[in-house]
LUMVEX-171957 format. One record per atom (N, C-alpha, C): residue in three letters; z, x, y. Coordinates in steps of 0.05 Angstrom, whole numbers. Each point is the difference from the previous one (the first is absolute). Last residue first. Layout:
PT  code  z  x  y
PT  ALA  Z  X  Y
...
***
This chain:
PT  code  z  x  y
PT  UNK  -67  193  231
PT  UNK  13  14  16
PT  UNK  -14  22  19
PT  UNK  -56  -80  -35
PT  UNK  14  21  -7
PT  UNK  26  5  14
PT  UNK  -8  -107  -36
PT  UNK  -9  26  23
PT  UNK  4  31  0
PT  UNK  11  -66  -92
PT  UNK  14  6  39
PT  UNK  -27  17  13
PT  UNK  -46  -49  -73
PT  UNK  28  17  3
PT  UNK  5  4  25
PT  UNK  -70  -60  -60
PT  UNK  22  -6  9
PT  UNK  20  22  1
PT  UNK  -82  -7  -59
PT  UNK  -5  27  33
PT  UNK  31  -11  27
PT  UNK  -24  -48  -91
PT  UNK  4  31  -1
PT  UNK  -6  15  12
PT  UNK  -29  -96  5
PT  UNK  34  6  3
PT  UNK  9  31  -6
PT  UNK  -97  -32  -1
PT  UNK  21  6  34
PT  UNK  27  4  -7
PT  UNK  -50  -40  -74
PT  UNK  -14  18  1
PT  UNK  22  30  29
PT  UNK  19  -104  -4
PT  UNK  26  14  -24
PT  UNK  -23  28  -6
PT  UNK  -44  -53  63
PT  UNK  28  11  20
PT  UNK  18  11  -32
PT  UNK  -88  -40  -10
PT  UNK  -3  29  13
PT  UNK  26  21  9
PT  UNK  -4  -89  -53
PT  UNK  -5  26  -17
PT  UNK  3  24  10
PT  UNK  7  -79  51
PT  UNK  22  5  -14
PT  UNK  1  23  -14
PT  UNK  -79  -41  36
PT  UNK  13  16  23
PT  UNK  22  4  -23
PT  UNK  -47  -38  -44
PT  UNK  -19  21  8
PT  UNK  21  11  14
PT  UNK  31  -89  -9
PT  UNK  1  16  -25
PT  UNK  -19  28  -4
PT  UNK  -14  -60  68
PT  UNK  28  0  0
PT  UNK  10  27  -17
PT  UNK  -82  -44  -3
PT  UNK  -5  29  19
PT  UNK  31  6  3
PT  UNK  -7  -80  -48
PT  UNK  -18  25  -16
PT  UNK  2  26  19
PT  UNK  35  -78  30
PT  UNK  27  2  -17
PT  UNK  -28  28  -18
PT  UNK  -43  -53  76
PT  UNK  24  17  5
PT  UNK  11  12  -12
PT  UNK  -68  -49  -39
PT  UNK  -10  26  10
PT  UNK  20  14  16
PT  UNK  15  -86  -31
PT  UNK  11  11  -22
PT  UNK  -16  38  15
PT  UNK  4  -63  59
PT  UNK  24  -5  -5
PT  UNK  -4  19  -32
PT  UNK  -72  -29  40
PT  UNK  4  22  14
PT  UNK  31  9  -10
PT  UNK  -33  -81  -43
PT  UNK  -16  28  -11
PT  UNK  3  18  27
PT  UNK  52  -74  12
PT  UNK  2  11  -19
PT  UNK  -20  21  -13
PT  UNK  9  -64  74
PT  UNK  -1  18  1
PT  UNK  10  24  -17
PT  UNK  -18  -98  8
PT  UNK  -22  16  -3
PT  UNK  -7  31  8
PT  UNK  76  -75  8
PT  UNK  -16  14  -31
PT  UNK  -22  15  -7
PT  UNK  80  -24  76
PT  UNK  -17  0  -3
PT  UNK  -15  25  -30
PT  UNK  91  -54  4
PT  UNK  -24  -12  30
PT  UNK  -24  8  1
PT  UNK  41  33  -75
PT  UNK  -2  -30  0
PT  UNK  -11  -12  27
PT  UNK  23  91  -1
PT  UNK  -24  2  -11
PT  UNK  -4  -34  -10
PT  UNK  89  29  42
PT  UNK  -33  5  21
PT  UNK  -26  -3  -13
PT  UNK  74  -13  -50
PT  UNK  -2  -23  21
PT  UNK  -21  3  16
PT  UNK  18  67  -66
PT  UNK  -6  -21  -5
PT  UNK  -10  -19  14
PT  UNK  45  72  25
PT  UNK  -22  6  -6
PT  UNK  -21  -18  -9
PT  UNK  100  3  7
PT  UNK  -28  -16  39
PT  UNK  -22  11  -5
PT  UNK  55  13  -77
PT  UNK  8  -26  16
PT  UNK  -20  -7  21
PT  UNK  18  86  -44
PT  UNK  -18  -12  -7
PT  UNK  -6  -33  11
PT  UNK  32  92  45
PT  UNK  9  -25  -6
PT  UNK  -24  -20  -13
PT  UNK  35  106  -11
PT  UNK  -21  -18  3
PT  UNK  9  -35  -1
PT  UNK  60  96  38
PT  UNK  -15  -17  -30
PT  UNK  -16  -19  6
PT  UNK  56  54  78
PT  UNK  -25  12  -20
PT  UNK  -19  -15  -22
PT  UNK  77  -23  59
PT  UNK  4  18  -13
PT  UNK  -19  18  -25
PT  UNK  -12  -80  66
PT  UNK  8  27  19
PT  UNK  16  15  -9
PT  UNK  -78  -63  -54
PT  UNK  20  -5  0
PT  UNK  13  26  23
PT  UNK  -108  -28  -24
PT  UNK  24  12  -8
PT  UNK  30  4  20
PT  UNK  -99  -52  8
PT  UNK  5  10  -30
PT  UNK  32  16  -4
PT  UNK  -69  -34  69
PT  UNK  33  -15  -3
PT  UNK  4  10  -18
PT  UNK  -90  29  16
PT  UNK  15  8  21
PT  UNK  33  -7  3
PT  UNK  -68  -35  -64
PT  UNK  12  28  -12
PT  UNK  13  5  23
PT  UNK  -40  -73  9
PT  UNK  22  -3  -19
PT  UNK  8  21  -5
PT  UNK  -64  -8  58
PT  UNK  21  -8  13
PT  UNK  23  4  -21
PT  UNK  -84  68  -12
PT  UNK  11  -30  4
PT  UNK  19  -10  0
PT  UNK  -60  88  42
PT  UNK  29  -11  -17
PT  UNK  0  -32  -3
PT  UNK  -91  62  19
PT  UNK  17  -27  8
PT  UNK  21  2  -19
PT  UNK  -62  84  26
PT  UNK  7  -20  -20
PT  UNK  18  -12  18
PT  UNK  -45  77  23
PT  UNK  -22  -21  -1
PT  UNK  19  -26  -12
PT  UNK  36  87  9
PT  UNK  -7  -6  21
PT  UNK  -8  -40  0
PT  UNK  46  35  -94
PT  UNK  -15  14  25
PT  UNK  0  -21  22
PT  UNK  84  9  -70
PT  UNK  -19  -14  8
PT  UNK  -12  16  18
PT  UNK  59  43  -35
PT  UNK  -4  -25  -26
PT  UNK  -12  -20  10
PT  UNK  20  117  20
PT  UNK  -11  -19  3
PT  UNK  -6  -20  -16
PT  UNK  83  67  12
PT  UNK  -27  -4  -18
PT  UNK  -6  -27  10
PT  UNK  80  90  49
PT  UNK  -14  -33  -7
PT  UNK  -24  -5  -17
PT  UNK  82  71  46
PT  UNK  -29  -4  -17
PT  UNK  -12  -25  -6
PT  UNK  65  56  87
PT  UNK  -13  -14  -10
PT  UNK  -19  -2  -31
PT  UNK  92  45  66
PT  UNK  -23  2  -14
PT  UNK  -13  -23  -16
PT  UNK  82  54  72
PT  UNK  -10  -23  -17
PT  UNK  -24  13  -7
PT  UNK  97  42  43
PT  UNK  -36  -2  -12
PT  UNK  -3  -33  -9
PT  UNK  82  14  71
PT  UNK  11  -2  -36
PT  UNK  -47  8  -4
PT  UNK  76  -34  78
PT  UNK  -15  22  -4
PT  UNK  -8  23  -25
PT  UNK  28  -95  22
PT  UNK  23  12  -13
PT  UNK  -14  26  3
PT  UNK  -45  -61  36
PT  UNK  24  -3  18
PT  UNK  20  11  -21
PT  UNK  -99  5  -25
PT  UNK  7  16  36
PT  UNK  30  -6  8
PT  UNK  -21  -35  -89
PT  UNK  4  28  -2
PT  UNK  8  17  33
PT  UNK  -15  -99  -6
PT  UNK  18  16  -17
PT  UNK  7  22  6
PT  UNK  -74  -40  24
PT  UNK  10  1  20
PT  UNK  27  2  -12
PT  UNK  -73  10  -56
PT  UNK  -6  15  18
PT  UNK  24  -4  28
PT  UNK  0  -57  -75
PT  UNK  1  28  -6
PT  UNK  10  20  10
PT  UNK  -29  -88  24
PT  UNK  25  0  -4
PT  UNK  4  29  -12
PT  UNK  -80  -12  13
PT  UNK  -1  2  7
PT  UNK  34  -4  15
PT  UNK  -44  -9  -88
PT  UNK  0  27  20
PT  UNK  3  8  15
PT  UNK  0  -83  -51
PT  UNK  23  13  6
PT  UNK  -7  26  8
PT  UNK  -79  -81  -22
PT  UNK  38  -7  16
PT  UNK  24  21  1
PT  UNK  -112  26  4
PT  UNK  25  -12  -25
PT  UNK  13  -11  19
PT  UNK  -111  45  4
PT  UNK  22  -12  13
PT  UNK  21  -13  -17
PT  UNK  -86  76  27
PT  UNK  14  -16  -22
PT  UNK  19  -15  20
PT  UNK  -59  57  47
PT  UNK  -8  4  -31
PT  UNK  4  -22  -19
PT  UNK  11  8  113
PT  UNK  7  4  -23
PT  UNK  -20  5  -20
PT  UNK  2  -18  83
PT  UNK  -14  17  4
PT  UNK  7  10  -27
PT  UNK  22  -80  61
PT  UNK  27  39  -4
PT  UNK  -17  13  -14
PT  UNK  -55  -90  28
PT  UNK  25  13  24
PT  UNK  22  25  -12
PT  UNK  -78  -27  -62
PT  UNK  -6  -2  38
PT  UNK  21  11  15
PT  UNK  24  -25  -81
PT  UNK  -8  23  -11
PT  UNK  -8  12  34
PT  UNK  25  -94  -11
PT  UNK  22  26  -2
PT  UNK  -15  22  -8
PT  UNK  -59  -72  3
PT  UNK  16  11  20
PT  UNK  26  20  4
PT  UNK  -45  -25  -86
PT  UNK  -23  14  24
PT  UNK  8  9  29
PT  UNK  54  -48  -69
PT  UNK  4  28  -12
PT  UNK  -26  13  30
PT  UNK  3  -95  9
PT  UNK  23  13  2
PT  UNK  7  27  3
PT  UNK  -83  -46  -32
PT  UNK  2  13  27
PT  UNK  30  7  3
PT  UNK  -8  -25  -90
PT  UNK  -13  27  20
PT  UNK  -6  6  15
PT  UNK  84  -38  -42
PT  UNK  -29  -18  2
PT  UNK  -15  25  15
PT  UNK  106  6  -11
PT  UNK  -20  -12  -24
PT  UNK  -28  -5  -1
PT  UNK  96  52  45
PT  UNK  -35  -4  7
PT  UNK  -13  -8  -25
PT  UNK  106  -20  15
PT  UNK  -18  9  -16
PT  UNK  -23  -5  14
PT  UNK  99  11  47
PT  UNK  -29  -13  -14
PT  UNK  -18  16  -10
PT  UNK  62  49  42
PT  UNK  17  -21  -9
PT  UNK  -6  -26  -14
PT  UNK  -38  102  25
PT  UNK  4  -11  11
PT  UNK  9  -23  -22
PT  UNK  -53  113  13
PT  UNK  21  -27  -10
PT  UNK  13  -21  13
PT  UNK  -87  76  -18
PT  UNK  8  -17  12
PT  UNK  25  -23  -8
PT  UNK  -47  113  -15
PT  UNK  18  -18  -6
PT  UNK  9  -23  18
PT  UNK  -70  85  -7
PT  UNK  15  -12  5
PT  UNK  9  -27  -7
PT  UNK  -48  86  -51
PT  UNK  2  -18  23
PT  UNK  22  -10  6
PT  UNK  -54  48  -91
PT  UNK  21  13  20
PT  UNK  -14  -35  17
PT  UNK  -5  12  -119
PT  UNK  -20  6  30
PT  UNK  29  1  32
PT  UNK  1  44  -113
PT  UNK  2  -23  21
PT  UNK  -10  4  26
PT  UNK  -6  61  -84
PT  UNK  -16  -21  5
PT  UNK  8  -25  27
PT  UNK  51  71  -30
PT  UNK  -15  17  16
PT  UNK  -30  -22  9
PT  UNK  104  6  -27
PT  UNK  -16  -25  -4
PT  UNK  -20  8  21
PT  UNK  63  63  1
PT  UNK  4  -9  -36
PT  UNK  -16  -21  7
PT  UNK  -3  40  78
PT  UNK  -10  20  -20
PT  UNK  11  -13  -29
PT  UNK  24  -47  69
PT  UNK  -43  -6  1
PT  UNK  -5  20  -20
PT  UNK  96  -6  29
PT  UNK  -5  -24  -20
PT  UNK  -35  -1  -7
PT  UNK  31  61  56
PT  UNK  14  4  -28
PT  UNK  -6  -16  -19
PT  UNK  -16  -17  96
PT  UNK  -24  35  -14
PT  UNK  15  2  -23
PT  UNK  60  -56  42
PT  UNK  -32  -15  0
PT  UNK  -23  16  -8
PT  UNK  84  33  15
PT  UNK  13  -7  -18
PT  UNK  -37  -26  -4
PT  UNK  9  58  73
PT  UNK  -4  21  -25
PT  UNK  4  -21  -20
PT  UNK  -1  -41  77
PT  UNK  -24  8  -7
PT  UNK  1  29  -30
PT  UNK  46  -105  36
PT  UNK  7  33  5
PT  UNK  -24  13  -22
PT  UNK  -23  -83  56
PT  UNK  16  -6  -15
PT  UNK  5  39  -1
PT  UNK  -26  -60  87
PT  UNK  -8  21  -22
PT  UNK  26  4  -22
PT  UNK  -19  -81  67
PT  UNK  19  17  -10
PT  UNK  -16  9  -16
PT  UNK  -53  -45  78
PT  UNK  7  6  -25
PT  UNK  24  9  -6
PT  UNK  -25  -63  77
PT  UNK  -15  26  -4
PT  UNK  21  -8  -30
PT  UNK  27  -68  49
PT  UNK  7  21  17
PT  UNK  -13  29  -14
PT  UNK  -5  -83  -42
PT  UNK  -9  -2  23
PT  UNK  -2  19  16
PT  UNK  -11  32  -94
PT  UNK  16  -24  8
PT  UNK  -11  -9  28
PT  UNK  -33  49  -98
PT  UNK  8  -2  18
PT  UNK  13  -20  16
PT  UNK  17  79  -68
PT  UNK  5  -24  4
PT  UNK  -10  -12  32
PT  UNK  -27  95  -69
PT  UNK  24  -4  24
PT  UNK  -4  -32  -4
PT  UNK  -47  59  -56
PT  UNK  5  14  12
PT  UNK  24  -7  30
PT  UNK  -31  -34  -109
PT  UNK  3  -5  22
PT  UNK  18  20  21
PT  UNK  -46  -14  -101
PT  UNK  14  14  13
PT  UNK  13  -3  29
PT  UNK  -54  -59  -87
PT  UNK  -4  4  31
PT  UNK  31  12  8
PT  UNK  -59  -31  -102
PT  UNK  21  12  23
PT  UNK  -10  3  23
PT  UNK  -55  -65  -65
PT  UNK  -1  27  21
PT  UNK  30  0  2
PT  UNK  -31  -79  -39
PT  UNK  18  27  -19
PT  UNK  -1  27  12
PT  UNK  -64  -79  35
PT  UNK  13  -4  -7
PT  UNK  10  17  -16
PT  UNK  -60  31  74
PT  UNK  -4  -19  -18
PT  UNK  30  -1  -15
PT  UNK  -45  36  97
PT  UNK  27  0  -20
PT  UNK  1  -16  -22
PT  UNK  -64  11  84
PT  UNK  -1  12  -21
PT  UNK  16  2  -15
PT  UNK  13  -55  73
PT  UNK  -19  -12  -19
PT  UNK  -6  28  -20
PT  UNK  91  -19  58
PT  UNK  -27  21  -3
PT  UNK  -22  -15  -13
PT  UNK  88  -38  -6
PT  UNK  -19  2  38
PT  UNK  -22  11  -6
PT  UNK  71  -34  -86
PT  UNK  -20  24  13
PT  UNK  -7  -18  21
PT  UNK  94  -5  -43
PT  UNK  -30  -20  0
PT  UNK  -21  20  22
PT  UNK  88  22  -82
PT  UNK  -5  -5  31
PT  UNK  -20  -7  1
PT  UNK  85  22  -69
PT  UNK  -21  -3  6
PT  UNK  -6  -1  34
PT  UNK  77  71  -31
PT  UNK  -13  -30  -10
PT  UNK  -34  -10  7
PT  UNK  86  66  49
PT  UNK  -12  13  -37
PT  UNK  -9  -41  -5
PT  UNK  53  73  85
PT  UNK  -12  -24  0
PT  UNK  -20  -5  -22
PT  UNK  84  69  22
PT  UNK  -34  -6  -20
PT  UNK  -1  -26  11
PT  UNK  79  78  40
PT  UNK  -10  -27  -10
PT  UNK  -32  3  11
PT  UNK  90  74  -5
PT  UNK  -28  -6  3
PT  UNK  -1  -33  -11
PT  UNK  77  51  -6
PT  UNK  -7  13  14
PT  UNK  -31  -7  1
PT  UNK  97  -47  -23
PT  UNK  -21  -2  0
PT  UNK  -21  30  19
PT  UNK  107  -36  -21
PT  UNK  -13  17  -9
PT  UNK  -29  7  -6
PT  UNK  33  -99  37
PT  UNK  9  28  -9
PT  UNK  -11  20  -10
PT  UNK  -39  -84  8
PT  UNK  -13  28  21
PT  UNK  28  20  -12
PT  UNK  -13  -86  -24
PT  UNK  -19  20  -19
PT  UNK  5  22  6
PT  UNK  21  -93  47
PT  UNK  18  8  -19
PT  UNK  -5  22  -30
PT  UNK  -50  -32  74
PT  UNK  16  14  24
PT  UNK  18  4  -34
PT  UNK  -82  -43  -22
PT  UNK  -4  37  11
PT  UNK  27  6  19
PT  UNK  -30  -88  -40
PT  UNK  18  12  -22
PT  UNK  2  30  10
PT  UNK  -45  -65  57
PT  UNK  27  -12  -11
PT  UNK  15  23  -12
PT  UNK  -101  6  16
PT  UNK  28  11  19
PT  UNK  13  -6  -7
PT  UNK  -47  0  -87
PT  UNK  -3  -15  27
PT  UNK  12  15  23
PT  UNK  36  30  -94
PT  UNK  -15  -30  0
PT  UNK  -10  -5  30
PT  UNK  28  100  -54
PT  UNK  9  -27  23
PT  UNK  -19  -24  6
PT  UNK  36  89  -77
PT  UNK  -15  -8  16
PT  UNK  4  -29  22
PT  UNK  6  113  -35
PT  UNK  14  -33  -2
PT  UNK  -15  -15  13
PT  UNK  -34  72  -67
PT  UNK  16  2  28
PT  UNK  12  -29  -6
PT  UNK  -58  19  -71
PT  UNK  -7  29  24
PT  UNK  12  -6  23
PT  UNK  16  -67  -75
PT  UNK  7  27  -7
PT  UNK  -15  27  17
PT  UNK  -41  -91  18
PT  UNK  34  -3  -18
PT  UNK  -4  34  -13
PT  UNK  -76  -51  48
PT  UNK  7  32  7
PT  UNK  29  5  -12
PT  UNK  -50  -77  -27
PT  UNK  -28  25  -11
PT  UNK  24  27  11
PT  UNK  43  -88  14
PT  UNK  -1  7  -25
PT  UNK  -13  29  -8
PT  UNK  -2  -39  87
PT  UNK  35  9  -3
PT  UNK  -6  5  -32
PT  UNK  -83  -48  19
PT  UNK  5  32  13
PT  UNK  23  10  -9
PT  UNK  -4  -93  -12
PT  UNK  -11  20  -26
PT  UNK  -2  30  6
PT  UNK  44  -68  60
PT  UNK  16  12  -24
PT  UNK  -17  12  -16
PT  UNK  -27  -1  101
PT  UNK  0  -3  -26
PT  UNK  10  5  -14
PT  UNK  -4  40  75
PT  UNK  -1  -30  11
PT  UNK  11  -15  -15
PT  UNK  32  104  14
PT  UNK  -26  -14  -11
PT  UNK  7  -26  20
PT  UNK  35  101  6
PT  UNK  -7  -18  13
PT  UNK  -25  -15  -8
PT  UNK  72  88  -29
PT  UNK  -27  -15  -4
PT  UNK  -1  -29  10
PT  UNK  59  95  14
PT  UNK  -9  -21  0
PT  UNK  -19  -17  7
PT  UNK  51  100  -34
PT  UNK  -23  -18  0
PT  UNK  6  -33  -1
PT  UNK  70  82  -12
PT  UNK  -12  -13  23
PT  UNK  -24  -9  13
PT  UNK  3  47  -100
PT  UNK  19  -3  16
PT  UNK  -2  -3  31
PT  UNK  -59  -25  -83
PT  UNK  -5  12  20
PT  UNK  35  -8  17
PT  UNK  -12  -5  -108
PT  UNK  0  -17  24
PT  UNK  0  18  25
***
């Protein structure tokens, strides 16, 4: 277990792929009660491509987070560390925010305005973490939807603010609407691509150098 590594997922299946290379933390929520003894934090899970070149199970390294106020560069020896054990991943920036960009002008416009690569819900809780415990960070992420793709509604309610899948509103959303089930099973396939990529990623999960 990476001593004072913390891993920063969304996802109970993630908290699963990085279980045993640090600790780990569910969301912001779970990052003020991690930090003891912490000398670096991962932002480690899926993410939804900006880029249109990013096809689904790409890693994406991410060189900083962006925000309103410009970028946080993420720490750069411990980001040249992680590119030399995952020599195949692609580099950029990182868009995070509190909604899901589901639809592609969405992903089109956020890409427009920070100039991103990718985009999650916690990197950017990450990223403002680490600046107020003055602590590295670092980004990996695998792409589980491209540019071009429509999230469907039902997958967007899909999971519970401890990570697990709520099968419940998955349902309901797909009873209201039914016809969104063959994008709905193409989510839960590239789902499963990206997953592969991040338990492939989990053996490059180590502290930051010294």
């Amino acid at each position: 277990m990476g001593a004072g590594l913390v891993i920063v997922v969304g996802l109970a299946r993630e908290a699963r792929i990085a279980g045993g290379h640090g600790r780990i933390a569910v969301g912001a929520a779970g990052i003020p009660d991690a930090l003891a003894g912490a000398r670096g934090l991962i932002s480690f899970g899926v993410c939804g491509a900006l880029d249109p070149a990013l096809a689904v199970g790409d890693l994406v390294i991410a060189g900083g987070v962006a925000g309103e106020g410009g970028a946080l560069a993420t720490d750069p020896a411990w980001t040249a560390s992680l590119r030399a054990a995952l020599p195949d991943a692609r580099t950029g920036l990182v868009a995070g925010g509190d909604a899901i960009a589901g639809s592609p002008e969405a992903k089109a416009a956020l890409r427009q305005a920070s100039g991103a690569a990718i985009v999650d819900m916690e990197s950017h809780s990450v990223a403002k973490a680490a600046r107020k415990a003055g602590l590295p960070f670092a980004v990996v992420r695998a792409v589980s939807d491209t540019a071009a793709f429509a999230l469907p509604r039902a997958a967007q309610a899909g999971f519970r603010a401890n990570g697990e899948p709520d099968v419940g509103a998955v349902i309901a959303g797909l009873l209201r609407r039914p016809w969104e089930l063959p994008a709905l099973i193409r989510t839960a396939l590239d789902a499963e691509k990206a997953f592969k990529s991040l338990a492939f990623a989990a053996r490059a999960l180590t502290p930051p150098p010294v």
